[in-house]
VEXNU-857219 format. One record per residue (C-alpha): residue in one letter; x, y, z. Coordinates in steps of 0.5 Angstrom, whole numbers, plus 500, padded with zeros to 3 digits. Layout:
BEGIN
AXYZ/...
This chain:
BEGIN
X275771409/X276771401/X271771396/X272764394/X267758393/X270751395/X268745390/X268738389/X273738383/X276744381/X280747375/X286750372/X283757373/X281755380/X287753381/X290760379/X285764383/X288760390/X294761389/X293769388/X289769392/X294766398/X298772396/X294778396/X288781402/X286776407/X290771405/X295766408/X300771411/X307766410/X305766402/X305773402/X312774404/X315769400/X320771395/X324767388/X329766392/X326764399/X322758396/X327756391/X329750395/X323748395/X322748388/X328743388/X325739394/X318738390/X323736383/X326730386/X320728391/X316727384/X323723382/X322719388/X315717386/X317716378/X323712380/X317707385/X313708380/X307710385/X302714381/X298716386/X305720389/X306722381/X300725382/X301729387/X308730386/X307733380/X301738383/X307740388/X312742382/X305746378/X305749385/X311751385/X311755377/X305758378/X308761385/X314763381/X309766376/X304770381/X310773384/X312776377/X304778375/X305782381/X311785378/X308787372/X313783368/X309776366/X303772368/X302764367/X299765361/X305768358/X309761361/X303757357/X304761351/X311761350/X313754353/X308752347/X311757342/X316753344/X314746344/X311748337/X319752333/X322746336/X318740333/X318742326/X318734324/X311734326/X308742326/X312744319/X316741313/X322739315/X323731316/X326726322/X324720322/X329718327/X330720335/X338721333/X335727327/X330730332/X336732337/X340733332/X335739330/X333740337/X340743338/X340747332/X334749332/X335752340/X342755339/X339758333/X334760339/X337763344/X344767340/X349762341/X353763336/X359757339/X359752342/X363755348/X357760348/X353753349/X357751354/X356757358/X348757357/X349750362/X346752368/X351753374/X346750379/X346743376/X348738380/X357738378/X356731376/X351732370/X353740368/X360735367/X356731363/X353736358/X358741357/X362734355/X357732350/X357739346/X364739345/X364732343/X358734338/X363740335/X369734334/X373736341/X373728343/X377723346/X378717341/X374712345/X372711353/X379707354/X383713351/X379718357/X380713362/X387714361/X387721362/X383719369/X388716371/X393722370/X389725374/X388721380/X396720380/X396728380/X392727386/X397723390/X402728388/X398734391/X396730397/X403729399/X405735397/X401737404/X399744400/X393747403/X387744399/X385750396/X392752393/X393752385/X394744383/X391743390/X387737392/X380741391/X382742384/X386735382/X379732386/X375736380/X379735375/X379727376/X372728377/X371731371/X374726366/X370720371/X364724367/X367724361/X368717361/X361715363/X358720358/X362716353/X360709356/X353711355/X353712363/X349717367/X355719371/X349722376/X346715376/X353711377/X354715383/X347714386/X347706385/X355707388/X352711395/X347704395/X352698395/X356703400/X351703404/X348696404/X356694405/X356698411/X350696414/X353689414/X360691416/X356695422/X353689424/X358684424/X362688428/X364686436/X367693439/X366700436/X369702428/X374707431/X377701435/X379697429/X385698425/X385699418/X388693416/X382690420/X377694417/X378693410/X378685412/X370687415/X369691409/X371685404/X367680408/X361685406/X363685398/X363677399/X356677402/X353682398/X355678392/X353671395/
């Protein structure tokens, strides 16, 4: 049993003091073992239960959702105490130094009276920040772990800030459709899928000028595709249910009959 007074409330020092404490003599033995690596996936489990809960604006989910995703950055932070490299109050001290240098419309001289001059600042301010001397160094700095739809998205809108640009949405909708037509080219080629032009990187490529036309259209190509996995699966469950026999008994020709029946009656 560890030395620990349990409260009605607690604070912000008691919750740091449980987290050491669950890691250390006479503690919780599976809290203990966990490594950066071993509860990273958690932390982006707790991340999109916390976007869950804002998408339904729950409160009450937005509260404990978002204590979840605090857990998770003071764990991270008491491995690395016990390492001797950083505490927690090194994580408050530089995000707010941060906060503080990033803002210098409100913490200094400088003058932004509108969003578009405050991230315009923002992106100087950080590449100045972090050494990125190009925005090829900006583009490397994306993390690799993003989501593809929405690396795609970033790496985009820093070059289309350095003036590498399509002229508008339509002239970038042209080049998906040179891609898609290279697609068809590599899948009738019957090339192994991961051969040079073959369907994984004509399938990447087409993806990526998908984003692009997104991003120039002001469109969340991770969104896009969400509400695209929404309308498919309201449609299948239609198809699903008017169907006599299984799916696989269908011919295509009458699956797609079925399938234009669900766009009508979600539509109606």
């Amino acid at each position: 049993m560890v030395d620990f007074q349990c409260k009605p409330r607690y604070d912000w020092a008691d919750f740091l003091r449980v987290m050491a404490l669950l890691r250390g003599p006479g503690g919780c033995p599976w809290d203990a073992e966990q490594t950066h690596d071993s509860i990273r996936r958690n932390f982006l489990e707790e991340t999109y239960e916390t976007l869950d809960a804002l998408d339904r604006d729950d409160a009450a989910g937005m509260c404990e959702e978002l204590g979840d995703v605090l857990m998770q950055v003071a764990f991270h932070a008491q491995i690395e105490a016990e390492r001797g490299r950083f505490t927690m109050d090194d994580v408050v001290d530089g995000v707010t130094k941060k906060l503080v240098y990033r803002h210098p419309h409100v913490f200094g001289t400088v003058e932004a009276d509108t969003s578009e001059q405050v991230l315009a600042n923002w992106e100087v301010l950080k590449r100045r920040e972090k050494g990125q001397r190009s925005t090829a160094d900006a583009i490397e700095s994306v993390p690799h772990t993003l989501p593809a739809l929405w690396r795609a998205e970033k790496i985009q809108s820093k070059t289309a800030k350095a003036g590498f640009d399509w002229d508008s949405a339509l002239s970038a909708l042209g080049k998906l459709e040179e891609e898609v037509r290279e697609l068809r080219a590599a899948l009738e080629s019957g090339k192994a899928a991961d051969a040079p032009h073959g369907v994984r990187e004509e399938v990447g490529d087409a993806l990526f000028i998908a984003a692009k036309v997104a991003q120039m259209s002001g469109v969340d190509p991770e969104d896009a595709l969400h509400r695209a996995c929404d309308k498919f699966d309201q449609r299948f469950r239609y198809v699903e249910a008017q169907a006599d026999k299984p799916l696989s008994a269908y011919s295509e020709a009458e699956l797609v009959k079925l399938w234009q029946e669900a766009k009508a009656h979600q539509h109606a």
